[in-house]
BAVOGU-638986 format. One record per residue: residue number from 1; x, y, z of N, C-alpha, C in turn. Coordinates in Angstrom, 2 decimals, decimal comma. Layout:
BAVOGU-638986
NODE_NUM_X_Y_Z_X_Y_Z_X_Y_Z .
...
end
This chain:
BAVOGU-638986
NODE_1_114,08_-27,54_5,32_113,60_-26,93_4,09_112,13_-27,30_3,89 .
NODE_2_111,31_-26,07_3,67_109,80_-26,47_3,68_109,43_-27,23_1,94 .
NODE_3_109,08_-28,25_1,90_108,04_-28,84_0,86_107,62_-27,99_-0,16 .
NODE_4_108,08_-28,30_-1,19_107,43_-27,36_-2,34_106,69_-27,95_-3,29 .
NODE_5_106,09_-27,57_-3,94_105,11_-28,10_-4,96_105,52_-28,54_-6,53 .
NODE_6_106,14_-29,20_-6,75_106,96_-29,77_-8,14_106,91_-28,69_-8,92 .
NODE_7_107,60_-28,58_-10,03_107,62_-28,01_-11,21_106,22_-28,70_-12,41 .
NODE_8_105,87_-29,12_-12,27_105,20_-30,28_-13,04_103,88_-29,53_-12,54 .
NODE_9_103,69_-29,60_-11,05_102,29_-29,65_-10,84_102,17_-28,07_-10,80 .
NODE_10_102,65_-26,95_-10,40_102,63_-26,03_-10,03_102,27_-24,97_-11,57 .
NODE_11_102,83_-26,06_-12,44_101,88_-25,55_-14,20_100,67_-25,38_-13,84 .
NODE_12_100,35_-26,80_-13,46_98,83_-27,31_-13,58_98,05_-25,60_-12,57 .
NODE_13_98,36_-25,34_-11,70_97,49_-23,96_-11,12_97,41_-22,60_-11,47 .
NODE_14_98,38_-22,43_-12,66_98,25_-21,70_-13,69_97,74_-21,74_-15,09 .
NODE_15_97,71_-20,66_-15,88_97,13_-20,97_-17,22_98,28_-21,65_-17,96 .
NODE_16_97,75_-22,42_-18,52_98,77_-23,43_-19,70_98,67_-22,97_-20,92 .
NODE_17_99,90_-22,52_-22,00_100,07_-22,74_-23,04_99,70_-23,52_-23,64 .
NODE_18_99,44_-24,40_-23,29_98,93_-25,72_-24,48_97,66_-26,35_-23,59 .
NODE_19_97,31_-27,35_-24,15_96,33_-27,72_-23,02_95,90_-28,92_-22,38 .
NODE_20_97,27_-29,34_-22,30_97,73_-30,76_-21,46_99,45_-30,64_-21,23 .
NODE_21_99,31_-31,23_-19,81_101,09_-31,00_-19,55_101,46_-32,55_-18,81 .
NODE_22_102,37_-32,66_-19,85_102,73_-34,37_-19,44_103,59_-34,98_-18,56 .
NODE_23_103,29_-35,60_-17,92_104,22_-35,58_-16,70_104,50_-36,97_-17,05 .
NODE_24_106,03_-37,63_-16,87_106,63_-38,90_-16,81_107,02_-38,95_-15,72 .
NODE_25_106,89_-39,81_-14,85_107,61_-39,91_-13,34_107,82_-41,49_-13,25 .
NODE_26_109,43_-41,48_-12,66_109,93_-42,85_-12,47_109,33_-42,78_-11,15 .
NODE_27_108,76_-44,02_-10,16_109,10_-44,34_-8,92_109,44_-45,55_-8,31 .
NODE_28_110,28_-45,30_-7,11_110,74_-46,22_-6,55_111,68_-47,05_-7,42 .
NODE_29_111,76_-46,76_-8,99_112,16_-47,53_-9,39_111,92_-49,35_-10,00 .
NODE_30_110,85_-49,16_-9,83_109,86_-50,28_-10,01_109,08_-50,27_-11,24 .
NODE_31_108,89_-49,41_-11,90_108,08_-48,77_-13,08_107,72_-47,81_-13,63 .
NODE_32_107,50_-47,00_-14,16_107,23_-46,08_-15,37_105,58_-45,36_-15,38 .
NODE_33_105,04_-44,48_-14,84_103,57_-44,13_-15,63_103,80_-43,27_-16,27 .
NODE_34_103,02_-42,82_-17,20_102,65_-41,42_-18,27_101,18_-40,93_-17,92 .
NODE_35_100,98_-39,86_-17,46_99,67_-39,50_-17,24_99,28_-38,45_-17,71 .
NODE_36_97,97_-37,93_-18,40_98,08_-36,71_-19,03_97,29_-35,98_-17,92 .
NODE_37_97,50_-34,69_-17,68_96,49_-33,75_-16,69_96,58_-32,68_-17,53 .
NODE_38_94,98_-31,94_-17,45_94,62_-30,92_-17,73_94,47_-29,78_-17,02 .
NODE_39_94,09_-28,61_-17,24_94,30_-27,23_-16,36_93,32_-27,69_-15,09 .
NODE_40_92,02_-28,30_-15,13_91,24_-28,62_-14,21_91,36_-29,48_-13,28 .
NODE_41_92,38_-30,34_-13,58_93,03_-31,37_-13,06_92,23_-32,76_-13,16 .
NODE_42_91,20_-32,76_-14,67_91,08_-34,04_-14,84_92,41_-34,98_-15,43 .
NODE_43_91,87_-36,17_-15,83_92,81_-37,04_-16,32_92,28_-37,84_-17,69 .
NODE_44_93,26_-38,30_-18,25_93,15_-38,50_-19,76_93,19_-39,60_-19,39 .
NODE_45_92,20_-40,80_-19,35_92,64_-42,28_-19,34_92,13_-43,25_-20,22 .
NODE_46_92,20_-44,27_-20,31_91,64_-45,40_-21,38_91,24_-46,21_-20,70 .
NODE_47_91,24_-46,76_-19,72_90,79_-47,76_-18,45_90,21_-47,15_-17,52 .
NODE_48_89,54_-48,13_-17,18_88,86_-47,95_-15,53_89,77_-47,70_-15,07 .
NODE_49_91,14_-48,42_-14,46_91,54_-48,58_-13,41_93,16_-47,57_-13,38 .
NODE_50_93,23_-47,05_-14,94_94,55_-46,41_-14,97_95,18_-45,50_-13,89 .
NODE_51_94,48_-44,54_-13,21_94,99_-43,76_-11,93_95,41_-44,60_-10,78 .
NODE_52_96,60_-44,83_-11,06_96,98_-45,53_-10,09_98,49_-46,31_-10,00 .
NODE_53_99,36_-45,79_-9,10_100,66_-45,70_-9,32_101,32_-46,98_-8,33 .
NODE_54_100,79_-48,39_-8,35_101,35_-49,40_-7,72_101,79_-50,73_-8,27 .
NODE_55_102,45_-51,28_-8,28_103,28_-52,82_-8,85_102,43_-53,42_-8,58 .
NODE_56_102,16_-54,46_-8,92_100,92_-55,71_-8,69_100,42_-56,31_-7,62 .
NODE_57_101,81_-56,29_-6,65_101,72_-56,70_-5,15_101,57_-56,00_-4,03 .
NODE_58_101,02_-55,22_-3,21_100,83_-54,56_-2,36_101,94_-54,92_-1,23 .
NODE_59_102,20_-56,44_-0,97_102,81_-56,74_0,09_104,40_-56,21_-0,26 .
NODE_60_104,39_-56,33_-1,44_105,98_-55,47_-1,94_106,51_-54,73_-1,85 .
NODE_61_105,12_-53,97_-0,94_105,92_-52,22_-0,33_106,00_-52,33_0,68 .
NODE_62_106,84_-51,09_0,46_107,41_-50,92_1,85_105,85_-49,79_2,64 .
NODE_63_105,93_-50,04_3,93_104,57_-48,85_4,41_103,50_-49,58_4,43 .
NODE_64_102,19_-48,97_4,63_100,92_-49,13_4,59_99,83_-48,32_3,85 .
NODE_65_98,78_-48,78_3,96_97,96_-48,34_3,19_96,74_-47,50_3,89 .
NODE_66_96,56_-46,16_3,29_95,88_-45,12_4,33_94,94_-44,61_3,02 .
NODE_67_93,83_-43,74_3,72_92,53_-43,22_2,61_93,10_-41,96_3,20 .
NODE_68_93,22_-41,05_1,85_93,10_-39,34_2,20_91,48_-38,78_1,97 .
NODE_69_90,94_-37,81_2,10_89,82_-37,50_1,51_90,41_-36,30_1,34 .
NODE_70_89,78_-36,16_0,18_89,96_-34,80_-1,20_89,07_-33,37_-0,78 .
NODE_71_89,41_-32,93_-1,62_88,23_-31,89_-1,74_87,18_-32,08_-2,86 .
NODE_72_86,21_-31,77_-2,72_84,96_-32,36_-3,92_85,90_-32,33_-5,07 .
NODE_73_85,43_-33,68_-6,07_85,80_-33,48_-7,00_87,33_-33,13_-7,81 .
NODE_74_88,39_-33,36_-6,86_89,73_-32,99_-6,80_90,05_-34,43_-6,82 .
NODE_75_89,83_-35,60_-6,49_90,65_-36,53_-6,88_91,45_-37,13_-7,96 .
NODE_76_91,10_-36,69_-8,98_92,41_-36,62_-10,23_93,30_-36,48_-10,24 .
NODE_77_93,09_-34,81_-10,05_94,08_-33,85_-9,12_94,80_-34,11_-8,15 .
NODE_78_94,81_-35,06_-7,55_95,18_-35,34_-6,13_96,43_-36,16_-6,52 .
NODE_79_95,96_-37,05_-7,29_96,55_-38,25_-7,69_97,59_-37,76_-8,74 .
NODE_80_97,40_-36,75_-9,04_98,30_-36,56_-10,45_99,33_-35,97_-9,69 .
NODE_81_99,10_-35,04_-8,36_100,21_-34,23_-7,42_101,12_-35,58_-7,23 .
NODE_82_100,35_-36,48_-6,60_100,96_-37,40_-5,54_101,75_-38,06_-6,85 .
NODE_83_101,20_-38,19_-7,72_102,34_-38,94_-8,65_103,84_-38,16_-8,98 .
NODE_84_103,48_-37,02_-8,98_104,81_-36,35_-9,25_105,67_-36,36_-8,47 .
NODE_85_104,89_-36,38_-7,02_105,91_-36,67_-5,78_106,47_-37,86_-5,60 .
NODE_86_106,07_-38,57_-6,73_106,70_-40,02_-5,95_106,20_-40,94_-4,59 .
NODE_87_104,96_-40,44_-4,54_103,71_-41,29_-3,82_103,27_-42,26_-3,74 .
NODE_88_103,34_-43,62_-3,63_102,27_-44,61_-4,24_100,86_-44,11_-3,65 .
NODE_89_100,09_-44,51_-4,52_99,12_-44,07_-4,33_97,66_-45,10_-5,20 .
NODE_90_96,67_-44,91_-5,11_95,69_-46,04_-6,15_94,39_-45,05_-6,00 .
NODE_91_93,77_-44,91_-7,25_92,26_-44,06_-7,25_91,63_-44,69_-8,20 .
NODE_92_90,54_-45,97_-7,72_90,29_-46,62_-8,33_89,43_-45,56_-9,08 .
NODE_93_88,96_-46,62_-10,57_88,19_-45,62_-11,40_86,75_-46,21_-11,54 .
NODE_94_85,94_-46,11_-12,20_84,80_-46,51_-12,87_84,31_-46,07_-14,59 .
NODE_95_83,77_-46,71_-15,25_83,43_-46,05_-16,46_81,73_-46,00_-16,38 .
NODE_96_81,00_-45,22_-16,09_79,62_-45,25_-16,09_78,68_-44,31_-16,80 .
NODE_97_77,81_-44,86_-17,85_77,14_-43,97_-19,16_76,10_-43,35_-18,37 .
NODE_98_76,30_-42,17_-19,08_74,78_-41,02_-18,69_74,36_-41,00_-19,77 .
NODE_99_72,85_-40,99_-19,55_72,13_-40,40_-20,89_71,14_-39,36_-20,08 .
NODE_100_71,31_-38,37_-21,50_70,61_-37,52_-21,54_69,67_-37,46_-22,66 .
NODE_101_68,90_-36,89_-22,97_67,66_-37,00_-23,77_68,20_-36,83_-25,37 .
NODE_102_69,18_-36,31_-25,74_69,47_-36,12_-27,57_70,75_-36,58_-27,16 .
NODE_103_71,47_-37,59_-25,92_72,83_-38,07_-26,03_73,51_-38,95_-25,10 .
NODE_104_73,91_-39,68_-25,28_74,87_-40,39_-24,27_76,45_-40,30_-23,84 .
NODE_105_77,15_-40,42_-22,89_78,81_-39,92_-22,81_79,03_-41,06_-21,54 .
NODE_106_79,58_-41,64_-22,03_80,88_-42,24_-20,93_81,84_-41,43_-20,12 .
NODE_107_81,76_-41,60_-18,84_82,51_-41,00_-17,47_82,89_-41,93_-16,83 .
NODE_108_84,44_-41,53_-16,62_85,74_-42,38_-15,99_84,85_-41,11_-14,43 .
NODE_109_84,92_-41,83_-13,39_84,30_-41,55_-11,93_84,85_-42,00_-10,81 .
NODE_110_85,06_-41,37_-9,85_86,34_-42,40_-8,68_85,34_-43,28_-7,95 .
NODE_111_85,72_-45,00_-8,04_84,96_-45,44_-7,50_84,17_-45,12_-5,96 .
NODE_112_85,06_-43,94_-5,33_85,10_-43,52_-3,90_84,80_-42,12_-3,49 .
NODE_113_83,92_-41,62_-4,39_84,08_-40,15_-4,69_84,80_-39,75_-3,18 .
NODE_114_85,63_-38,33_-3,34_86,59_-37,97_-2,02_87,49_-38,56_-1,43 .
NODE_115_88,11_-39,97_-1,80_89,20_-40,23_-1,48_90,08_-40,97_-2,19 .
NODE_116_91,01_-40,63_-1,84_92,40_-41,35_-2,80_93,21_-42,62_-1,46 .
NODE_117_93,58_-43,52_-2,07_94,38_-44,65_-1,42_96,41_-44,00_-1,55 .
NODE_118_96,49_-43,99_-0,14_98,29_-43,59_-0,46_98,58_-45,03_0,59 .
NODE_119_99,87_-45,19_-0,09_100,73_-46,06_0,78_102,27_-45,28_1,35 .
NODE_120_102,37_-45,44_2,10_103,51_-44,14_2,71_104,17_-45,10_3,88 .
NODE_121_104,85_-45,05_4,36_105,83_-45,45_5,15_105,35_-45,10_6,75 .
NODE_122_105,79_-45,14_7,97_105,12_-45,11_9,56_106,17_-43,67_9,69 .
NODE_123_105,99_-42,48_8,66_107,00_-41,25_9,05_106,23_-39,73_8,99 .
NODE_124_106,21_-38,97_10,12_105,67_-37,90_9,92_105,87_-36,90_8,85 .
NODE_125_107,38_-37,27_8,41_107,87_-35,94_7,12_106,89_-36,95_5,63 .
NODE_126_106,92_-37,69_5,88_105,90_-38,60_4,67_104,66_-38,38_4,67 .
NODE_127_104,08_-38,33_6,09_102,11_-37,41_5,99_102,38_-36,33_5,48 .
NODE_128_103,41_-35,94_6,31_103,09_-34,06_5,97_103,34_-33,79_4,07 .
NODE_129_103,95_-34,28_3,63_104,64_-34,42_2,63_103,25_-34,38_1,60 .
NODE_130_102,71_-35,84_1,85_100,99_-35,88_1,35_99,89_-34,85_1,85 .
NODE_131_99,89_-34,67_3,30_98,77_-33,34_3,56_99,34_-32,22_2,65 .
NODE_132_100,19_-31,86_2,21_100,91_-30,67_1,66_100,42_-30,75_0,02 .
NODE_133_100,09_-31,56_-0,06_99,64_-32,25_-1,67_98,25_-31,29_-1,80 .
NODE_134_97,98_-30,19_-3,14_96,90_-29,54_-3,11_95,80_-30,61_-3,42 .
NODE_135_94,92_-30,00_-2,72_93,69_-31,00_-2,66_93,26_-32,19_-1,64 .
NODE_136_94,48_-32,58_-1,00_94,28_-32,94_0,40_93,51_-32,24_1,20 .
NODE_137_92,33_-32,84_2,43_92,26_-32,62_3,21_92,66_-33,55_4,50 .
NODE_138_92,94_-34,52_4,57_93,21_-34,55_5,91_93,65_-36,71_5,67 .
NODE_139_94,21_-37,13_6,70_94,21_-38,44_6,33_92,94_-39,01_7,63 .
NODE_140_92,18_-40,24_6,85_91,21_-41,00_7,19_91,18_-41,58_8,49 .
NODE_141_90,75_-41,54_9,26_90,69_-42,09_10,64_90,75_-41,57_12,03 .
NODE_142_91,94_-42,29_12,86_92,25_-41,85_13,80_93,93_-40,61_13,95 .
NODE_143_93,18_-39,67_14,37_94,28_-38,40_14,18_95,58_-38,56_15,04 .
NODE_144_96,61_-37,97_14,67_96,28_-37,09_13,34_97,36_-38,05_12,11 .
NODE_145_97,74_-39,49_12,33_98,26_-40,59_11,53_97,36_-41,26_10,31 .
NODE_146_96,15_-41,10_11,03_94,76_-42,02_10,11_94,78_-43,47_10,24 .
NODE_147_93,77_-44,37_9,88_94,20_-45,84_9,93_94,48_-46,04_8,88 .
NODE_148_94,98_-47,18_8,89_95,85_-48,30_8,36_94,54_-49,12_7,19 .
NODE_149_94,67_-49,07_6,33_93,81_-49,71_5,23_94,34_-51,36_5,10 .
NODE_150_94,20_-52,32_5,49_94,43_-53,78_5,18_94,46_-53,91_3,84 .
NODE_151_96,39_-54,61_3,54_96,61_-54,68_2,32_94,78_-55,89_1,22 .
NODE_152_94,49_-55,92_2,25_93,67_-57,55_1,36_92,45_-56,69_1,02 .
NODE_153_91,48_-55,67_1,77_90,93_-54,35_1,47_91,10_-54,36_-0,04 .
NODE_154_92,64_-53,19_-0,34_93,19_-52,74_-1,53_92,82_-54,01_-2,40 .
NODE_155_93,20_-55,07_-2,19_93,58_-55,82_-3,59_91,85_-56,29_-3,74 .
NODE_156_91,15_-56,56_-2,98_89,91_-57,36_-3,32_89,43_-55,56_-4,38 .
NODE_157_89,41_-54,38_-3,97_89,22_-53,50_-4,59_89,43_-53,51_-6,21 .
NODE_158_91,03_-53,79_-6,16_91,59_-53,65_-7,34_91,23_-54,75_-8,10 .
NODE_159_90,72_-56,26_-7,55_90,34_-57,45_-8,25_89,04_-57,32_-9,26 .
NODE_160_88,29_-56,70_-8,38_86,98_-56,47_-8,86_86,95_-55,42_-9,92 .
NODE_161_87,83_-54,59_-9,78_87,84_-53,20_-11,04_88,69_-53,91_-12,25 .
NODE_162_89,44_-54,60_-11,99_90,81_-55,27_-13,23_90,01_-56,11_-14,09 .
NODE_163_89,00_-57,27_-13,13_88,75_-57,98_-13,82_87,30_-57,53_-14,32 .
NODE_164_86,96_-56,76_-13,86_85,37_-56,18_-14,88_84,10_-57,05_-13,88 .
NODE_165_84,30_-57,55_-12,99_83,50_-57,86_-12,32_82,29_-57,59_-11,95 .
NODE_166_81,00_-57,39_-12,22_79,65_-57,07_-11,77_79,55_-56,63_-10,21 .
NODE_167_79,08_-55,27_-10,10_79,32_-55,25_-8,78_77,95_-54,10_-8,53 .
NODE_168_77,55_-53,87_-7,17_76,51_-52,74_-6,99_77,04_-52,52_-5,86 .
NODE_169_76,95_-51,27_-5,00_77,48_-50,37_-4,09_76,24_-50,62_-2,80 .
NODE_170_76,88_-51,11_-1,58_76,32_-52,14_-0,59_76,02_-50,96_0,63 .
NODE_171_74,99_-50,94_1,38_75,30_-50,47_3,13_76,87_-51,22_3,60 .
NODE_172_77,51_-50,21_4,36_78,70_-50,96_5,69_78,41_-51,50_5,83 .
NODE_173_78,88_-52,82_5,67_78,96_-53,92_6,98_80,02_-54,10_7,55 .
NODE_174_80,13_-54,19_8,79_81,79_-54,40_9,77_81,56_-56,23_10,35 .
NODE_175_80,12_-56,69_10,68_80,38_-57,51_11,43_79,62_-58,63_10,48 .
NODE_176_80,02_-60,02_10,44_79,19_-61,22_10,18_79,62_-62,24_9,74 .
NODE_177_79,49_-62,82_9,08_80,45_-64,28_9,15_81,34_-63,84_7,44 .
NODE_178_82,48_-64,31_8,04_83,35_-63,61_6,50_83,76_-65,17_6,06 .
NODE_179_83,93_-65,30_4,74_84,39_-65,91_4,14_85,53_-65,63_2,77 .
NODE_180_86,16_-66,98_2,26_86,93_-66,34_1,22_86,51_-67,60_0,16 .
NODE_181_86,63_-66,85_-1,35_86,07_-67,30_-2,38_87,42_-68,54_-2,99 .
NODE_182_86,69_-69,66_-3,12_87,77_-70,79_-3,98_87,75_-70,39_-5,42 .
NODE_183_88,69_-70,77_-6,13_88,60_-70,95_-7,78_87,60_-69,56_-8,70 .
NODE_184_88,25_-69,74_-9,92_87,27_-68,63_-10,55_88,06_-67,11_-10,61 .
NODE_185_87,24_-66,60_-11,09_87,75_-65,19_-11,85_88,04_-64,89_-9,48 .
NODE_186_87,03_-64,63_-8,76_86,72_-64,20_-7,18_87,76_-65,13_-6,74 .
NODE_187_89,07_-65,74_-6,77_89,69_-66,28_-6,08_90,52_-65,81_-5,09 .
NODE_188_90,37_-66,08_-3,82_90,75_-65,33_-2,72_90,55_-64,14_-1,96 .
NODE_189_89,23_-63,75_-3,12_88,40_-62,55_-2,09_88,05_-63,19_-0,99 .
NODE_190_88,06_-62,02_-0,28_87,46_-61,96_1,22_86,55_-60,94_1,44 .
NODE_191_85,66_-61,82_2,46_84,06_-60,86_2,41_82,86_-61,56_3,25 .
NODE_192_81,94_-60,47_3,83_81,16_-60,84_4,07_79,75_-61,61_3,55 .
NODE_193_79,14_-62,69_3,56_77,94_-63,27_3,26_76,59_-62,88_3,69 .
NODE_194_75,67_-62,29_2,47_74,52_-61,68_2,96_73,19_-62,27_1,88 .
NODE_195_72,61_-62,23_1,94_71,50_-62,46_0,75_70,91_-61,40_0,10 .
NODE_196_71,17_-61,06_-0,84_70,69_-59,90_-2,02_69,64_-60,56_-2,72 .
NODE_197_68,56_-60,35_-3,03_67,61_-60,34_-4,06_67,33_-62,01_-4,31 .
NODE_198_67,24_-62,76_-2,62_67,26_-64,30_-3,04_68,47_-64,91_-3,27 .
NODE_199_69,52_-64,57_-3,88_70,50_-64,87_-3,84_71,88_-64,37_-3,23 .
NODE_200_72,66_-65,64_-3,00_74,17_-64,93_-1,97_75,33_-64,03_-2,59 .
NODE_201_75,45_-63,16_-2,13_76,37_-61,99_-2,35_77,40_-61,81_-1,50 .
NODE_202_78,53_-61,22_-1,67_80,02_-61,43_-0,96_79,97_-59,43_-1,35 .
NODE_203_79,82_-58,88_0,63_80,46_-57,95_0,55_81,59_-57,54_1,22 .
NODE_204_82,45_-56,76_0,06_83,69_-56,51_0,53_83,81_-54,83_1,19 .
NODE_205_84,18_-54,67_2,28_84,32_-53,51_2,91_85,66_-52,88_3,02 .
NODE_206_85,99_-51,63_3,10_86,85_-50,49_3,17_86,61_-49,96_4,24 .
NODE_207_86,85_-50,61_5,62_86,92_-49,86_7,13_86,88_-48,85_7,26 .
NODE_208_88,50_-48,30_6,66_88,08_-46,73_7,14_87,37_-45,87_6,61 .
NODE_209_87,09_-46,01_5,29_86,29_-44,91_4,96_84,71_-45,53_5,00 .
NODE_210_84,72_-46,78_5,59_82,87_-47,21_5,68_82,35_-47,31_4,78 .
NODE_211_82,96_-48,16_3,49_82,38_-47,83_2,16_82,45_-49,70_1,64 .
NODE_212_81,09_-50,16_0,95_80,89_-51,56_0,67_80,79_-51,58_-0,58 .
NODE_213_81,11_-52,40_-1,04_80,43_-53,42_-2,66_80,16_-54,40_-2,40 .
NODE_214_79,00_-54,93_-3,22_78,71_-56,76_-3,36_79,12_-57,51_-4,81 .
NODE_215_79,11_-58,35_-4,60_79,61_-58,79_-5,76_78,30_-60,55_-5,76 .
NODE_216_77,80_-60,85_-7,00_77,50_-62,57_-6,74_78,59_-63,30_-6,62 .
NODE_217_77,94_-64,27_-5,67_79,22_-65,53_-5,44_78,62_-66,50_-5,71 .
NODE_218_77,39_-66,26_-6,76_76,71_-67,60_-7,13_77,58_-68,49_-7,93 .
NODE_219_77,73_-69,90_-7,59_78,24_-71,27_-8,57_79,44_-71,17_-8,05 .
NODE_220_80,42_-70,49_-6,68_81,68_-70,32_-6,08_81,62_-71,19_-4,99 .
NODE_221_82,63_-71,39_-4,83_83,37_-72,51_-3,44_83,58_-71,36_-3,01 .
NODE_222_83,11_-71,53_-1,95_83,41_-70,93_-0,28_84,02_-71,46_0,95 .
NODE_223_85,01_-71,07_1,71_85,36_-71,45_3,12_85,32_-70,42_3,71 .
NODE_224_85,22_-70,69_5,15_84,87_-69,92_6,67_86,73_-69,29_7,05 .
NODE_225_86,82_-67,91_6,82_87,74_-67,46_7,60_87,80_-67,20_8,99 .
end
């Protein structure tokens, strides 16, 4: 039987009567989200970090962790499909002010513009399941499975967005001496050591999609991984 597109989401690509359609989805059985989506397929949130359908522990699932890339600007959308399906999935957020000349507005922004984080199981009816998700294009890596995102990746991600952490958006780095952070809000990040602006900075990288942040690790205990 071919894959069909929920009842839930398949509103969303038509015109709506009203102009939000609410979707409740249990998964796995582990917890509860409420998410609101609109005809465009933004999202209604109050947090940075609300898009995002995982239990606290990463190591708790079952599967691994893979980057899809979207179509411009569809990652809401993406995430709101995959939630209905019963996906885990994570799209980190950002809140970042524009001003314009007579105004200012706060924008929730994917920290990753074009890709969404799924965790899925080692099964082909489970990609296809997600490629089938509108707004997918393709999974991250090596074809046609994608790589494997390192659970410690995800969480240093999610550490830095939860806890409000100061951060600026880094060049790749893949290679150099990594370390992990003692004590403190940064406990147990892992990351590379570089010098920013005179002072030492800890960047954390996302392999497959080649994407960095730094964070200060000034006044932190450090050891050599």
């Amino acid at each position: 039987m071919a894959l069909g597109v929920p009842a839930s989401c398949r509103l969303l690509q038509s015109p709506l009567e009203s102009e939000f359609h609410r979707v409740l989805i249990q998964s796995d059985g582990n917890f509860l989200r409420d998410t609101n989506c609109d005809p465009k397929g933004g999202a209604v949130s109050t947090q940075a970090n609300q898009l995002s359908c995982i239990p606290s522990c990463s190591p708790c699932l079952d599967g691994y962790w893979y980057a899809v890339q979207t179509r411009s600007r569809h990652e809401k959308l993406v995430a709101c499909h995959l939630q209905t399906r019963g996906v885990v999935h994570y799209l980190p957020i950002v809140i970042e002010t524009h001003r314009w000349s007579d105004r200012r507005k706060r924008l929730e922004l994917p920290l990753f513009p074009g890709y969404v984080f799924v965790r899925v199981v080692d099964s082909n009816l489970r990609r296809v399941e997600v490629l089938r998700t509108p707004g997918v294009v393709r999974f991250v890596g090596h074809s046609p499975s994608g790589t494997v995102v390192p659970d410690e990746q995800i969480e240093s991600i999610r550490k830095l967005i939860e806890e409000n952490i100061p951060w600026v958006s880094h060049p790749f780095l893949k290679v150099g001496q990594r370390v992990r952070v003692r004590g403190g809000a940064l406990d147990n990040l892992e990351g590379i050591v570089v010098r920013r602006n005179g002072e030492d900075a800890l960047v954390i990288s996302v392999d497959a999609i080649q994407r960095s942040l730094s964070v200060s690790i000034k006044g932190y205990d450090l050891e050599v991984v």
